[in-house]
N, C-alpha and C positions, 0 to 999 in steps of 0.2 A: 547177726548182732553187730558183728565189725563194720559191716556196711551201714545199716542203723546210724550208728554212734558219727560214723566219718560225715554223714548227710546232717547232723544233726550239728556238728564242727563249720561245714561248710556253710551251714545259712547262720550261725552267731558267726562267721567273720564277714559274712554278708553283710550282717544287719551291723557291723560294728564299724565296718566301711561306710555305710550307708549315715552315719555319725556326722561323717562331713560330707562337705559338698566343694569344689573347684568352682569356683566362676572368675570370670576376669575383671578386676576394677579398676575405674579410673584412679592413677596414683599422682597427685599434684605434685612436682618438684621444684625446690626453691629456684626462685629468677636466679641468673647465673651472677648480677648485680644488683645487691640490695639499695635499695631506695628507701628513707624513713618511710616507715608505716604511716604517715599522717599525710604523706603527699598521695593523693587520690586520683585526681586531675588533673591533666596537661593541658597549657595554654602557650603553644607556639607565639612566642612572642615577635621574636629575631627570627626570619629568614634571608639569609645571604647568599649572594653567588659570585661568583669568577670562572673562567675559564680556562681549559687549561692545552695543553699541546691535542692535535688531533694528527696524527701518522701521514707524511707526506702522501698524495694522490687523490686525497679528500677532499670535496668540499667543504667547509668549514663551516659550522651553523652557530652562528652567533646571535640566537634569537635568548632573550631570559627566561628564565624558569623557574624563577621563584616561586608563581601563582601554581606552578604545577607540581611542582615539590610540596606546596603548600596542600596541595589536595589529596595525594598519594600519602601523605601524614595523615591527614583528616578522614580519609577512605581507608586506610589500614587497620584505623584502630580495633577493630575487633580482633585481629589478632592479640590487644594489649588485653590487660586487667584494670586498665584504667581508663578511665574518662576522659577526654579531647574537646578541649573547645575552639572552635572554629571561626574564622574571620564574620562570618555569615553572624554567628548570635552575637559576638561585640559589639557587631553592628546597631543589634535587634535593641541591645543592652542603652546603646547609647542613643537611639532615637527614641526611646520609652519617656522622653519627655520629663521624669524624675531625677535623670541622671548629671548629677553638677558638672557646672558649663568644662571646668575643667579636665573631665574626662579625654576631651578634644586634644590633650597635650603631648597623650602618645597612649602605648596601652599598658605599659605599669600601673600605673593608675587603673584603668580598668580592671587589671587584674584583681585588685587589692577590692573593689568596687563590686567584682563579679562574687569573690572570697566572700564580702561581709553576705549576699543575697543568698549563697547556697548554707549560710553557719558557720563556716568553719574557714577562716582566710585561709591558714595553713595548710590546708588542703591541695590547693594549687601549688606546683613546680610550674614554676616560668622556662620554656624548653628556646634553647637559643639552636640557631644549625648554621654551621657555614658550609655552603658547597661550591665542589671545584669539581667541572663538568668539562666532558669533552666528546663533540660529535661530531658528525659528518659522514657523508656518504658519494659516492661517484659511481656516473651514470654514464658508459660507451656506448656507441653504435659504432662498430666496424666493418668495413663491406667486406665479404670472404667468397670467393668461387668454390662453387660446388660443380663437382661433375653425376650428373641423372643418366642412368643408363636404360636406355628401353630395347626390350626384346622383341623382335618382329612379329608374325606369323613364322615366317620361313628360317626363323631362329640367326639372322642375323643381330647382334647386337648394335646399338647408335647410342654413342655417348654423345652430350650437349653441356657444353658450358656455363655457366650462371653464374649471374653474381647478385649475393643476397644480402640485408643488412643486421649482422649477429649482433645482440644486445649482451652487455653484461653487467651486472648489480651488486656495487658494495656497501656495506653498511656498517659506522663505527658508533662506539659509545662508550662511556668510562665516566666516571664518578666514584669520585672521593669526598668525605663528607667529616665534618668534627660536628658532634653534636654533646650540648650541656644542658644540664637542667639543676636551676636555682629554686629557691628558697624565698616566697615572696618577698618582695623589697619593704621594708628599708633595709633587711639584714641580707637579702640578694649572697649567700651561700653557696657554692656549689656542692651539689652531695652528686653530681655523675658529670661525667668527660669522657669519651673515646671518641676514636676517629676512626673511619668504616672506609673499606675500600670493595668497592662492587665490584665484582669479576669484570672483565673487559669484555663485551658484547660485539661480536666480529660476525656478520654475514659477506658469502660470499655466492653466488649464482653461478649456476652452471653457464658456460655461454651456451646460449639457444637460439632460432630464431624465432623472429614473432608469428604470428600465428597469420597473417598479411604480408604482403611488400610494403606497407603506406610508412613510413617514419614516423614515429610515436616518442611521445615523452615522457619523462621521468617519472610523471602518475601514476605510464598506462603500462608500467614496467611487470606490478604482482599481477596485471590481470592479463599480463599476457605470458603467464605460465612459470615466470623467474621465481613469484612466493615472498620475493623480497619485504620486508615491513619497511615500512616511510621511519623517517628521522623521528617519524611527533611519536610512533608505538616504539620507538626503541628509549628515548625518553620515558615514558610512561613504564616499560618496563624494570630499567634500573633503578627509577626511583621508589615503584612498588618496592623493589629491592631491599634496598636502604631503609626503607617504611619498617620492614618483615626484620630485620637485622637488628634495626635501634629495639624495636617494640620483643623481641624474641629474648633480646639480653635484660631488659627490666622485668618482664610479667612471667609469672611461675609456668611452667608448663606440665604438659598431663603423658603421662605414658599408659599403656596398659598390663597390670602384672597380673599374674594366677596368683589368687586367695583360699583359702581352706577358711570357709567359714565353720562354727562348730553348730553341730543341729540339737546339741543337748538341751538349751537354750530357750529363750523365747522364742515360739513360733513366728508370730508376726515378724518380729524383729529382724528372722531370719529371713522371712520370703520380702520385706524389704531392701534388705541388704539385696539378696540377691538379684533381684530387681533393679540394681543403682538407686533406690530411692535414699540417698544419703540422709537428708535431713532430717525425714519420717521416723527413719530405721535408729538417728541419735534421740529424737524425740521420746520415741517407747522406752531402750533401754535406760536413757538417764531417768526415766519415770520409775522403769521398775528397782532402781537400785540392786542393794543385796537380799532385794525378796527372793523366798523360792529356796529349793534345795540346794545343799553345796555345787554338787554338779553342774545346776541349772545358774549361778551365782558365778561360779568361774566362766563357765561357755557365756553368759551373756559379759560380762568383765572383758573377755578377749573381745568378743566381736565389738563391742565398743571401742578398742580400741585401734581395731583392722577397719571401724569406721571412721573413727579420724585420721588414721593414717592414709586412709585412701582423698580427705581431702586437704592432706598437707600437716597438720599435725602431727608433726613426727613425733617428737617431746614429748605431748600431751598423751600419745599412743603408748609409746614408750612406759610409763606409769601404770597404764590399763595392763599393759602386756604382764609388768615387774608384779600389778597386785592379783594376775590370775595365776603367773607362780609361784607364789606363797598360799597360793588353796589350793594348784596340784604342781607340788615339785615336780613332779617328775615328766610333768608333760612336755612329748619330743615340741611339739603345735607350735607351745605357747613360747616352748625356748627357741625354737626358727625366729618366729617373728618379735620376740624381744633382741637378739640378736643385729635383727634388718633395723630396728627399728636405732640401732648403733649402743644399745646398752652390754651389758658385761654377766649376761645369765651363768648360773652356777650349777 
């Protein structure tokens, strides 16, 4: 009977675990820089450059980089949350034949032009960037003796002299950047300023020789075994950089945390949620309200709220969480995540 009774303990804590479920969901968290809510869109307006010291031994690369800056912004953006417009559609904008002559005058104007066509001017932050860039790289050939030792038959050894030509591959890079974003003109606002400093980019090659005797150049440096990257990929990569840096400090970003959904609840709801089907899964429950049993009225009250919270709605979560505690005080659940969600459960 004792046995009985304990088998009969252990599948009701089964079934009462089996209430919830863990899964992992995407949790939005605010940009580390807010930006008005109304600006949507970025339109690099201002790209600027300078130059700055590059480490004696360097070649010194004094080619511009604007257009390339310009495109590592433009190619980034999917890291952002917002939309980028690109020298490419201004263009598109201002040859479309409808657009007043004076567009031609610079691109404020355009902006303001581009604002009225998507609805909303305010939308647009005019994004200005100054950068101060420094590269260069240096390319040796030094002749070095080597001694080759060959072993006979008869186990005499013969060393032989040589002399070979050892290559060796440096590569610099550095960029600093101030980057600002305004408030279409005429009120031109600043609502963000910082200034980025990209880690310094230092390659250095083992010395080797080439894979020939023949004297080769600075081209034929990665393909003959050194790996070194040319000047234009070490460019390309610290401005990616810069791109992932500006675009990482405005747009919210995503972690992934364990959730205790409650399964008392709407089914659908539930296998939505846990599915990541976010939108679906707020769709049902704000359909179903406070239908349904208490039970069923709380559990779906939290997951709603463990739904918005997972995309950013903290606040809004926060409320869900406060009104599934007032139908079960006592729940450990409901008081964790009113808690996270930064409220003052009792």
């Amino acid at each position: 009977m004792n046995r009985f009774l304990a088998a009969v303990a252990c599948l009701l804590a089964v079934a009462g675990c089996a209430e919830k479920k863990q899964i992992r969901l995407p949790m939005r968290q605010p940009a580390r820089v807010q930006i008005p809510g109304a600006v949507r869109t970025l339109l690099f307006e201002s790209v600027t450059e300078s130059h700055g010291n590059v480490p004696g031994g360097y070649r010194v690369d004094s080619d511009n980089n604007v257009e390339l800056v310009k495109a590592m912004l433009s190619s980034e953006f999917c890291a952002s949350t917002f939309a980028v417009l690109n020298d490419d559609l201004i263009d598109m904008v201002r040859k479309a034949g409808s657009v007043p002559r004076y567009l031609s005058d610079g691109p404020t104007v355009a902006a303001d032009f581009l604002g009225q066509m998507i609805g909303d001017p305010g939308s647009i932050g005019v994004v200005e960037v100054q950068v101060s860039s420094a590269f260069g790289d240096s390319f040796t050939v030094q002749n070095r003796e080597i001694h080759l030792t060959t072993t006979h038959a008869g186990g005499r050894p013969t060393v032989q002299k040589r002399t070979i030509p050892v290559h060796r591959v440096d590569v610099f890079g550095a960029v600093t950047a101030t980057v600002r974003i305004r408030t279409p003109y005429p009120d031109g606002k600043v609502v963000f300023e910082r200034t980025y400093i990209v880690p310094e980019f230092r390659f250095s090659s083992a010395e080797s020789a080439p894979k020939d005797l023949w004297f080769f150049s600075r081209n034929d440096a990665s393909r003959s075994g050194s790996g070194a990257p040319t000047v234009t990929e070490v460019k390309a990569i610290q401005f990616k950089k810069l791109a992932r840096m500006f675009y990482e400090d405005i747009s919210p970003g995503v972690r992934e945390e364990a959730a205790l959904l409650d399964k008392r609840g709407d089914r659908m709801a539930y296998n939505l949620l846990a599915e990541g089907a976010l939108p679906w899964a707020e769709m049902r429950l704000r359909k179903l309200g406070s239908t349904g049993k208490p039970e069923e009225v709380a559990a779906n009250t939290y997951n709603l709220g463990l739904c918005w919270e997972a995309q950013g709605l903290v606040a809004e979560a926060g409320t869900k969480y406060k009104a599934a505690l007032d139908l079960e005080p006592g729940n450990g659940l409901f008081q964790k995540a009113y808690h996270r969600a930064g409220g003052a459960a009792k």
